[in-house]
C-alpha positions in Angstrom: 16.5 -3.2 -19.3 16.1 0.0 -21.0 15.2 3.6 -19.8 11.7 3.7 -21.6 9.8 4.2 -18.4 10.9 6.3 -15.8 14.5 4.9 -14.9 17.9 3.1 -16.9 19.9 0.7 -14.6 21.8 3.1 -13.2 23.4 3.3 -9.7 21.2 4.3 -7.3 22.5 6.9 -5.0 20.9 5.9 -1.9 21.4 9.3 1.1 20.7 7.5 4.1 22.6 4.6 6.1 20.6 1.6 6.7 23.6 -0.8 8.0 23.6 -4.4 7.8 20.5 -6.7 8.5 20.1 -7.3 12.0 20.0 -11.0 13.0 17.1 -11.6 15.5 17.5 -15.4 15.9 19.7 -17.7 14.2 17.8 -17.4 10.9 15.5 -14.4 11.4 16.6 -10.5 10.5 14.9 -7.6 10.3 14.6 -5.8 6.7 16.8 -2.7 8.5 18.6 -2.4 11.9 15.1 -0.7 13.5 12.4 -2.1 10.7 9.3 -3.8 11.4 9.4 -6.5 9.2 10.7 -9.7 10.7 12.1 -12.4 8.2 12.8 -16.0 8.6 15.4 -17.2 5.8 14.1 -20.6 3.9 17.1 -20.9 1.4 20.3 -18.7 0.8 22.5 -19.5 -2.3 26.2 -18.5 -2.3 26.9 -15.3 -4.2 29.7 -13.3 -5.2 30.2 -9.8 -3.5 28.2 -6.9 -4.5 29.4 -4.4 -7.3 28.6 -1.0 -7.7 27.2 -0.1 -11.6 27.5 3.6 -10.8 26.6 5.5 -13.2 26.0 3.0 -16.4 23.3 1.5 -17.5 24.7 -2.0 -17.5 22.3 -3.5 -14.6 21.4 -6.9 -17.0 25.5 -7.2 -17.8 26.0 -6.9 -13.7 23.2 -8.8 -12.3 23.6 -11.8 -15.0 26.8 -11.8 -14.6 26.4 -12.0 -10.7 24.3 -15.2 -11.5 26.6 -16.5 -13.7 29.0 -16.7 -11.0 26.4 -17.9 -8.5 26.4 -20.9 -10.9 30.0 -21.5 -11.7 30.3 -21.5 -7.4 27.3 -24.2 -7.5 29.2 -26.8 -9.9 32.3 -26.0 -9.1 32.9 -24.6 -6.0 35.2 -21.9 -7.7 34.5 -18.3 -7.2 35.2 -15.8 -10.1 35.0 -12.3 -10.9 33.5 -11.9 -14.2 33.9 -8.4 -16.1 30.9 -6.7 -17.1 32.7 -4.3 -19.7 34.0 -7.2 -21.7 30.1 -8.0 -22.6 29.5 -4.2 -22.8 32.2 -3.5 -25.7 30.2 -6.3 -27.5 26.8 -5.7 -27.4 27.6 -2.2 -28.2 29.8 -3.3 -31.1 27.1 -5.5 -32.3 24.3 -3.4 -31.3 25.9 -0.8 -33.5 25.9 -2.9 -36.7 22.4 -4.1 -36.4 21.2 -0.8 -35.7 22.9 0.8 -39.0 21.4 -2.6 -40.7 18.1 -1.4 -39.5 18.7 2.3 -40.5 18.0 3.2 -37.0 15.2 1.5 -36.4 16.4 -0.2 -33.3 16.9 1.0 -29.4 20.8 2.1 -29.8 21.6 2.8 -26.6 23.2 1.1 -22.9 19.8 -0.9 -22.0 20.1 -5.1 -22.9 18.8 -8.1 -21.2 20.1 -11.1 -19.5 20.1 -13.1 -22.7 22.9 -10.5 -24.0 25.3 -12.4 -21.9 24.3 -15.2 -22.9 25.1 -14.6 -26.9 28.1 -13.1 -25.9 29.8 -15.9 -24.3 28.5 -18.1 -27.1 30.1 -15.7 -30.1 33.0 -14.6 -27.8 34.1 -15.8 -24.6 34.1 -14.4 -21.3 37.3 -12.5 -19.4 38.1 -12.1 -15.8 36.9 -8.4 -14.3 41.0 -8.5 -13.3 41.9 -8.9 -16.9 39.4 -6.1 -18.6 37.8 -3.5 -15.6 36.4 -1.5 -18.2 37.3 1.4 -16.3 39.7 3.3 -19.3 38.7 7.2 -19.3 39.9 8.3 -15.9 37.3 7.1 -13.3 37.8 4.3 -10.5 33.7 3.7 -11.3 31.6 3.0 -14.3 30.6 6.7 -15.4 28.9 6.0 -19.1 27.2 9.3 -19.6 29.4 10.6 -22.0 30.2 7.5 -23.5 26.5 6.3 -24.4 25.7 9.8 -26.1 29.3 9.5 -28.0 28.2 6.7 -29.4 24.9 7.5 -30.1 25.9 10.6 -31.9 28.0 8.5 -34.0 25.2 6.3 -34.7 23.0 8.7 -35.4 25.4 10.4 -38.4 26.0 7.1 -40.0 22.4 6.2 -39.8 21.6 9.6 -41.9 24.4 8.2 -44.1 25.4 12.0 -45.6 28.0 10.3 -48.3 25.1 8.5 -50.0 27.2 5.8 -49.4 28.6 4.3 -46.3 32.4 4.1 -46.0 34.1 1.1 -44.4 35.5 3.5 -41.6 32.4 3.8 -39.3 32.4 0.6 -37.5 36.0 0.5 -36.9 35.5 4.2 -35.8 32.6 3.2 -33.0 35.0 0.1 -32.0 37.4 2.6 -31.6 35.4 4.3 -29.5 35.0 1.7 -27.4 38.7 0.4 -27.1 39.0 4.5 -26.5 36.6 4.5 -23.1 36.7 0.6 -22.0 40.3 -0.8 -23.2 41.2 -3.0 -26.4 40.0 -6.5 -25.9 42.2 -9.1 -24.7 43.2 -11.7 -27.2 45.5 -14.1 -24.9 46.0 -13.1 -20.9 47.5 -14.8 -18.6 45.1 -16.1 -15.1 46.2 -17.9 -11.8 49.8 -18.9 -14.0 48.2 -20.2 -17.4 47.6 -18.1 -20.3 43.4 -17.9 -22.1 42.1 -16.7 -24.7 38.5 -15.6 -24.0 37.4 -18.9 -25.3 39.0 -20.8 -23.2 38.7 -19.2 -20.3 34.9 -19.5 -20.9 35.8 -23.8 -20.9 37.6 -23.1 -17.7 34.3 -22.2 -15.9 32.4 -24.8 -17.0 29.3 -23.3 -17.9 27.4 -24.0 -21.0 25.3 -21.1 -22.5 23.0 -23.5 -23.9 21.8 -24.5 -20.7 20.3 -21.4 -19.3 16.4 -20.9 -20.3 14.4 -17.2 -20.7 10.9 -17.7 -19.1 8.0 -15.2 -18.9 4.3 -15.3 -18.0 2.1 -13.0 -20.8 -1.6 -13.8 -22.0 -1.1 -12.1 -25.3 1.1 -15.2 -26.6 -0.1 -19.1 -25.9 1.3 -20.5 -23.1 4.0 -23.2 -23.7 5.4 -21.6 -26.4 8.4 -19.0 -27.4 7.7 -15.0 -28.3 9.8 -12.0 -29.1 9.3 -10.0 -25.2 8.3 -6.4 -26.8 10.5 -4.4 -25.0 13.0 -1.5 -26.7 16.0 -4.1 -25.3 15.4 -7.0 -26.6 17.3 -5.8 -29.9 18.5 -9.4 -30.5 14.4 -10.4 -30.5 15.0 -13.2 -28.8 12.6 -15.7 -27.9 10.8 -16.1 -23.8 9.1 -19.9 -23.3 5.6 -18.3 -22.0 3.8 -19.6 -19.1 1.2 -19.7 -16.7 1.7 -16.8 -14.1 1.1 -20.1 -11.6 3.4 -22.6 -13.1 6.1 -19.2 -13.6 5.7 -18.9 -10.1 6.0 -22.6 -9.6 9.1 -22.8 -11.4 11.0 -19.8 -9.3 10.5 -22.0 -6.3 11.5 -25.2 -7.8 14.9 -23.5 -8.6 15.4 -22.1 -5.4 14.4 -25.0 -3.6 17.2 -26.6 -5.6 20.2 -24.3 -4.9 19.2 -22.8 -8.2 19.7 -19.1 -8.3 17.6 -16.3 -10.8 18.7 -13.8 -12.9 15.6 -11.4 -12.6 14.3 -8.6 -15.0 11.7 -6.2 -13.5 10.0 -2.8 -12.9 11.3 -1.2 -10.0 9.9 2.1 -10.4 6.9 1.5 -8.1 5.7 3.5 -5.1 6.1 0.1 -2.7 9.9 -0.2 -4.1 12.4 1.3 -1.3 15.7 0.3 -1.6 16.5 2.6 1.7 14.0 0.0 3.6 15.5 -3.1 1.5 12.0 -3.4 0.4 9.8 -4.3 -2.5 6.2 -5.1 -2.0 2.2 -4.3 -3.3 0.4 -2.4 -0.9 -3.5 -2.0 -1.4 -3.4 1.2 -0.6 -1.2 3.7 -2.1 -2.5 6.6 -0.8 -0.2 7.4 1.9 3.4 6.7 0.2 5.2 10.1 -0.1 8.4 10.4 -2.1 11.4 12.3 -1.5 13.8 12.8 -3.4 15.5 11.3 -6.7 18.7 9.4 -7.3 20.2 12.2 -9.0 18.6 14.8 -11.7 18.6 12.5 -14.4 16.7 9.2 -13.5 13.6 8.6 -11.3 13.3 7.6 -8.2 14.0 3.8 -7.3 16.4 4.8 -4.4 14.7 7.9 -3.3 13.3 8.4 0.3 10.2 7.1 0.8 7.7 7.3 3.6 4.9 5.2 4.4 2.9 2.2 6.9 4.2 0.1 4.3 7.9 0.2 5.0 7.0 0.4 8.6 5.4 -3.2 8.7 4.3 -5.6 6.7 0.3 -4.5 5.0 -2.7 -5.9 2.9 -1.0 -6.1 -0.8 -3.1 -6.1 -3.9 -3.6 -9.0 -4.9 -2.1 -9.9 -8.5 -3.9 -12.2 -11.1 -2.5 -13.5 -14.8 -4.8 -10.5 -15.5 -3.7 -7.5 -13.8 -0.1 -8.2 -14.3 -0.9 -8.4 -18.1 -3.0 -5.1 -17.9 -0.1 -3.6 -16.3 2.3 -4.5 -18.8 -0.1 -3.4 -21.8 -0.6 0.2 -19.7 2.8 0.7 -20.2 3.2 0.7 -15.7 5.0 -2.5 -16.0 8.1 -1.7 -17.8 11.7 -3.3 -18.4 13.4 -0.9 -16.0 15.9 -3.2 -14.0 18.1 -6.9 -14.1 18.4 -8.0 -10.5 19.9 -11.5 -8.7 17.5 -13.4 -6.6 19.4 -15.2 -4.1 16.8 -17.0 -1.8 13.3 -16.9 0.0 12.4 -16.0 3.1 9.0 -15.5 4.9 7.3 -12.6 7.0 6.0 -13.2 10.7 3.4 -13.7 9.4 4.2 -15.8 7.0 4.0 -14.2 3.2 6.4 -15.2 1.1 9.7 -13.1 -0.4 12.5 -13.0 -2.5 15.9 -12.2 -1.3 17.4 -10.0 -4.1 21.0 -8.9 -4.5 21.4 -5.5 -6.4 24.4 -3.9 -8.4 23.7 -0.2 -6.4 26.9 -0.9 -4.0 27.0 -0.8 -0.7 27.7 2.1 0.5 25.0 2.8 2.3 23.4 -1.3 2.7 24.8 -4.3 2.0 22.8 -4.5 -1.2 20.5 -6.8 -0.9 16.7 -6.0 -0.6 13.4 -8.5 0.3 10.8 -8.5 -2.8 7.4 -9.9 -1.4 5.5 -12.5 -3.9 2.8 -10.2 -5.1 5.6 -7.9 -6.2 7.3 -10.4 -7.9 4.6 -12.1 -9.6 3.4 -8.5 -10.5 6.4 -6.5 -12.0 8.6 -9.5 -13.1 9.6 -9.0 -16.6 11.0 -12.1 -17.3 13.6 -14.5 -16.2 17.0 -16.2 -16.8 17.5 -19.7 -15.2 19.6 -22.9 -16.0 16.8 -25.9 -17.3 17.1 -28.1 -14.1 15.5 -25.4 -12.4 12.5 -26.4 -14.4 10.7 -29.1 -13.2 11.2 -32.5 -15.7 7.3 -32.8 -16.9 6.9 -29.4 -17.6 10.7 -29.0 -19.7 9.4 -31.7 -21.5 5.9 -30.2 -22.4 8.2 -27.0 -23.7 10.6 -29.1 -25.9 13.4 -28.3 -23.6 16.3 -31.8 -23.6 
């Protein structure tokens, strides 16, 4: 997720105090303590606690890691605490050599994708956040700012290549950089009385990257087949299996249904997107949504205030075909802005269906998680991240997936 719309993945810095979600029944709550919108919970996976991203753009580092450890809980029953930073110093590092490869010619910058995580536990491992925090250049949060344009800058003069002839200092110099601002990498540590190696440690939580499947639902590609997502983070160009927006839809359910939890990649720099109101949703009409308010002076406004009858009850929402999604997505509206968690379902009173997401904004100011109704999801997911028995059998076997 990238900042090529209007927003990176960074921290929003919500003003107001929503509290916790008020229980109304045994399974019913209210999207805030005084809101209008009345959920019953179908499903609701086990998750680690919320993080805070702060000020990075690492959202697709904390939200599949989040799901990562969703998954290790599900075959294990172990919790863990991942780190973030570990896959950070990577991509970056790698990022960094592809980019020079490419002569610049590639999106050098914080953005990636789930899929990032996935190559770097495959080439390197994984850490506990205990082991590597990340946190190296004097602040108890993740502040990038400085780091990203370091490193860009860096880029940037090795990219122009003013020698004629690049040394064999610069890489070293930008993973210096990074042991500089996030820490040196651990080779060996020692967890819970036994000493890892990154490697190892990855064995120890039993998951297998070559299990977890990227899905999306375009009509510029054939269905049941892979494609290179066009999006500025996709720098590794990694294939999506393409499908039906139906049978994408299908297959969100079927994992959720199953104790299956989602890493989710979408554009959450709409008007009916109110993290204040632990809302996303469609509404027909637009019209009367006023904003107020950004997250700070740099990035738009995902957890501005927002005003309107849509976060005041549940309202008519446009209705989203294979077709208007895809005419979003060419328009440039639908963008890869943000990696989420989805968590569970739940329905409305009066019964529309939505996602229970968990976010990486904190929770200061709500407990982080926020309802996303079906139209929004059909209509601004980007793509997905799930493990294959969240796909159904007949239809992993009509995409070649064992």
């Amino acid at each position: 997720m990238s900042m090529f719309k209007k927003i990176a993945c960074v921290g929003a810095l919500v003003a107001s105090s929503m509290g916790a979600l008020i229980a109304q029944e045994a399974d019913t709550v209210r999207n805030t303590e005084d809101g209008g919108y009345l959920f019953t919970i179908q499903n609701s996976i086990e998750s680690t606690d919320v993080k805070n991203q702060y000020r990075s753009g690492t959202c697709w580092s904390f939200s599949a890691l989040s799901f990562f450890e969703a998954e290790i809980e599900r075959m294990s029953g172990t919790r863990y605490d991942l780190s973030e930073m570990f896959v950070v110093w990577h991509t970056y590092s790698d990022k960094a050599t592809k980019t020079v490869r490419m002569y610049g010619e590639l999106n050098f910058g914080p953005g990636g994708a789930f899929h990032d995580v996935v190559y770097v536990m495959k080439h390197y491992g994984m850490v506990p956040d205990t082991v590597y925090t990340g946190l190296n250049y004097g602040s108890e949060k993740h502040m990038h700012g400085e780091l990203d344009k370091v490193l860009k800058a860096m880029i940037d003069v090795i990219v122009e290549n003013p020698n004629k002839k690049l040394s064999t200092a610069w890489h070293p110099a930008v993973e210096g950089t990074l042991n500089a601002y996030l820490g040196e990498l651990p080779e060996e540590f020692d967890f819970e009385g036994k000493k890892y190696t990154p490697k190892s440690f990855l064995e120890k939580t039993g998951l297998n990257p070559d299990d977890y499947i990227a899905l999306t639902s375009f009509n510029h590609y054939p269905y049941y087949t892979e494609f290179p997502i066009a999006v500025a983070d996709n720098w590794l160009w990694k294939d999506f299996y393409n499908l039906p927006l139906d049978e994408f839809m299908m297959v969100m359910e079927n994992a959720l249904e199953n104790d299956l939890s989602i890493a989710w990649a979408a554009d959450v720099s709409e008007k009916g997107f109110s993290f204040r109101d632990r809302l996303a949703v469609v509404p027909a009409d637009l019209d009367n949504i006023s904003v107020k308010g950004k997250d700070n002076e740099n990035f738009s406004d995902a957890g501005a205030e927002k005003k309107g009858s849509a976060f005041d009850e549940p309202v008519d929402e446009l209705v989203i075909t294979q077709e208007n999604r895809q005419a979003a997505y060419d328009s440039q509206e639908t963008t890869d802005d943000h990696g989420m968690h989805i968590t569970g379902m739940a329905k409305d009173q009066f019964g529309t269906k939505y996602y229970i997401v968990k976010n990486s904004w904190g929770t200061k100011h709500t407990d982080g998680y926020f309802f996303a109704s079906e139209a929004y999801v059909k209509y601004k997911t980007m793509n997905i991240l799930i493990h294959k028995d969240g796909i159904p059998k007949a239809l992993r076997k009509k995409l070649g997936i064992k």
